[in-house]
N, C-alpha and C positions, 0 to 999 in steps of 0.2 A: 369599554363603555357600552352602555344596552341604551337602547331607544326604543319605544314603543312605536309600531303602524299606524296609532291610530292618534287622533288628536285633531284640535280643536283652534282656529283661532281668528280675531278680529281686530279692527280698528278701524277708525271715522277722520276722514277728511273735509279740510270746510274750502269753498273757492266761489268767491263773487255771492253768490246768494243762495249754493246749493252744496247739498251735504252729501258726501259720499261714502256710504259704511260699504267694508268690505269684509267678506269672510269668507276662510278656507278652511276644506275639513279634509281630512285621508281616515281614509280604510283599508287594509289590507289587503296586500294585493303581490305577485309576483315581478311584476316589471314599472315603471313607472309614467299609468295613465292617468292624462291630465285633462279635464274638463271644464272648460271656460264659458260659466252659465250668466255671461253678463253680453248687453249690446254696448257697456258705454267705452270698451275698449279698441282703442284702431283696431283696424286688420291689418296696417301696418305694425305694431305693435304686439301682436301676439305670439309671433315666436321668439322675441326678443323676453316676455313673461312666463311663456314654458319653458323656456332654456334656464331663465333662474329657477323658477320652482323644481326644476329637473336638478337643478345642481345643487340646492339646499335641501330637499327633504328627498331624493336619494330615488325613492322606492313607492309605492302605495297606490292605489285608486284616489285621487286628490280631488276634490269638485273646489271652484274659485268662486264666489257669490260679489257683484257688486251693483248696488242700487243706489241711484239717485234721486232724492227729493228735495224740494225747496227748502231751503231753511225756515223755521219756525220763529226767527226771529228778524226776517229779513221783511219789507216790503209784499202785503198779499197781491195775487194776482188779480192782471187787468182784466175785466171784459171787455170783449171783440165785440163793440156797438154794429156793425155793419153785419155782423154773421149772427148775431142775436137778431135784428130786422128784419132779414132773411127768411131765420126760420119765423119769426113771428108772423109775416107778411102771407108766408105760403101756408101757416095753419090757419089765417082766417080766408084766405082763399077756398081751402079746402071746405072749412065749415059752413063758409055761407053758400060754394056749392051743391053743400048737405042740408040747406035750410037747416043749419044748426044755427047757433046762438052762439055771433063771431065773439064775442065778451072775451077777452084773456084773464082773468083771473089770477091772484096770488097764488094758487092750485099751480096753474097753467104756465104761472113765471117761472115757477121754480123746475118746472119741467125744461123749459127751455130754455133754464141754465145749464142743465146735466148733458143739453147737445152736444156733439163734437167741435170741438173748436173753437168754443163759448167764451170758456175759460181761457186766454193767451197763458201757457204753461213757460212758452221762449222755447228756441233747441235746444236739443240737449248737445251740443257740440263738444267736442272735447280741444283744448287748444294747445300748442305745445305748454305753457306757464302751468296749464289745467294738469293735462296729463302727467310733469314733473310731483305734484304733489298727490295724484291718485295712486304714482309709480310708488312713493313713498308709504305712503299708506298701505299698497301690499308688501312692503317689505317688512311693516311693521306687524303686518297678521301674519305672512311667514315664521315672523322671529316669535310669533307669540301662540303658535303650532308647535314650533319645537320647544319652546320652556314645558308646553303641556306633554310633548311625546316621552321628552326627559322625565318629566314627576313621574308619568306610566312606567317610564323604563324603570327606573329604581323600584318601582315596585316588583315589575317582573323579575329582576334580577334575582331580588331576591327568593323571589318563589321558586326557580326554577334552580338557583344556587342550592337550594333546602334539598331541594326532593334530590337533585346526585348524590348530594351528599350522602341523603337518607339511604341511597340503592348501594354506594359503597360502602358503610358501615351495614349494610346486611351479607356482605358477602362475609365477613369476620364469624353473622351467628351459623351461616350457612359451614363455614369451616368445622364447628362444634359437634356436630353431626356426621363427619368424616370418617373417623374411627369405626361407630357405629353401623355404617352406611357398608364398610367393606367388611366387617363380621356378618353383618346378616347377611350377603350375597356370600360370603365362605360359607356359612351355615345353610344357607339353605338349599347351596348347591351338595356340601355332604349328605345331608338330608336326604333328599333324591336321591343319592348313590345306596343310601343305608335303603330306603322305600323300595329302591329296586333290586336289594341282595348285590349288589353288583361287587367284584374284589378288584379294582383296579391296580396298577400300577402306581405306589404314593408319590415318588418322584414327577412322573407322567401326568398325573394329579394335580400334584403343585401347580408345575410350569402351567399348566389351563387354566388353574382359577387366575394365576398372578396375570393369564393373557387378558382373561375374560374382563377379571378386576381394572387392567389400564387403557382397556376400552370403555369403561363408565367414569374413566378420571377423569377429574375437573379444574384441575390448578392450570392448564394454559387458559381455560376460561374464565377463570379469578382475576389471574396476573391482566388480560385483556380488559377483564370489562373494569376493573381498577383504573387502569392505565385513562379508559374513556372518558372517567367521570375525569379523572384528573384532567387531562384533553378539554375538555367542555368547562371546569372553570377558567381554566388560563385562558380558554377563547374568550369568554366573556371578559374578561379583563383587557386582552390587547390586540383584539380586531376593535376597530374604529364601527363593522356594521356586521355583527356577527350572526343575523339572524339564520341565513341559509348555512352557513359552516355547523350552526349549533342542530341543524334539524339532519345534519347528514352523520355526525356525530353519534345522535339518538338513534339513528338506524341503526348506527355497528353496537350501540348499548343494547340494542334490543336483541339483535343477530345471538351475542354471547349467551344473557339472559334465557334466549330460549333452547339454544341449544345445553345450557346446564340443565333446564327442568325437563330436556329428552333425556338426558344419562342421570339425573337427577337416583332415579331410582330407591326414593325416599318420604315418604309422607311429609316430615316437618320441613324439609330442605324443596318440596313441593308448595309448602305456604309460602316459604319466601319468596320462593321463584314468582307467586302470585304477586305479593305484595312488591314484588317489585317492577314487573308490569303494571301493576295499577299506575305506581308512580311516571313509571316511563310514559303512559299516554298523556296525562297531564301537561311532561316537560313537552311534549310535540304538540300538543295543543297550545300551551303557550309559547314555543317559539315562535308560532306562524304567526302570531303579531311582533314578534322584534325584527327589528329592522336591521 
């Protein structure tokens, strides 16, 4: 099963008069860090919240978002008569220290509504009943990060299914070219021989080019990097979290890959070798988001 790094998710709790949206995002990441960018959670309760989030989404740079406002449909807030006086009292103190013109005005009420503490907002407390239902609410953005990391995954899967596939149905066309590949290195080393008058020994001959020749053979590098793509699907199929397995995989795909286009020693057997690096970068760029 493939899961994607990265993903998305939220949900809204309601208690007493106030509304609690929560939401959590990951990004890709090697080890599993977690970032809890809210005040309304205990501090007793926080590593009771990363120890879940640790054990349901595994891996990633994870941020937790959770904000509380009044409900909109509750009772608006009171004003603080005593701390609205207050400041009213000491701005006209102020002004008619200023021989200014103590007048408060509609202007000046609305100004000293926006004071601090004008508005009674209530604490924002959290209480055990409270906390049971905000605990609920991340469990429910949790679960609705991985429905999202899932949709990514099956997309991944299949991108990265594609392109092995594609890299070992090219070793078949790279075989095509075999034949061809040990006649012209026969020929052009007689060649030579003929350029230089030289009269060897034919037997003596032989045995050097057939040396020469199983030093640019390629079939343990065929039979390996076959063997890898095969390797690389059955991972994705039956590791539970195969991202890191799949990117160590792509190293030994690439390892083979490039040591065929060193013995290569062939023009068209040289495009493939490209075109199959091309692929191979893609599948390591998109592992590093599976999880």
């Amino acid at each position: 099963m493939v899961l994607s790094m990265t993903g998305y998710g939220k949900s809204e709790a309601f208690f007493d008069n106030r509304k609690y949206t929560v939401e959590i995002r990951s990004l890709n990441g090697k080890t599993c860090d977690i970032s809890l960018k809210t005040s309304v959670i205990p501090r007793e309760k926080e590593f009771e919240v990363r120890k879940y989030i640790a054990e349901k989404l595994v891996r990633g740079n994870i941020d937790l978002f959770i904000t509380s406002e009044i409900d909109s449909g509750c009772e608006c807030r009171k004003i603080n008569e005593a701390v609205l006086k207050s400041y009213s009292n000491q701005v006209k103190s102020i002004f008619s220290s200023q021989a200014l013109s103590p007048d408060v005005n509609a202007y000046m009420a609305a100004s000293l509504l926006r004071m601090p503490d004008v508005l009674d907002v209530g604490k924002d407390e959290v209480s055990p009943e409270c906390w049971d239902v905000i605990y609920e609410a991340i469990r429910q953005a949790v679960d609705a990060l991985i429905a999202f990391r899932m949709k990514e995954g099956a997309v991944l899967r299949e991108d990265v299914g594609h392109r092995a596939e594609l890299i070992s149905s090219w070793v078949d066309e790279i075989e095509k070219y075999e034949k061809e590949r040990i006649d012209a290195v026969r020929e052009r080393i007689l060649a030579r021989m003929a350029e230089l008058k030289l009269e060897p020994d034919l037997n003596r001959l032989e045995q050097e080019i057939i040396f020469y020749i199983e030093k640019l053979d390629i079939n343990e590098e065929k039979v390996r990097l076959r063997q890898h793509c095969r390797y690389f699907a059955q991972t994705m199929e039956s590791e539970a979290y195969p991202g890191k397995k799949l990117g160590f995989i792509a190293q030994e795909m690439g390892r083979e890959i490039n040591t065929t286009g060193s013995k290569a020693n062939h023009a068209e057997i040289q495009k493939w070798v490209v075109r199959m690096k091309d692929e191979l970068e893609k599948i390591k760029e998109q592992s590093l988001n599976i999880l």
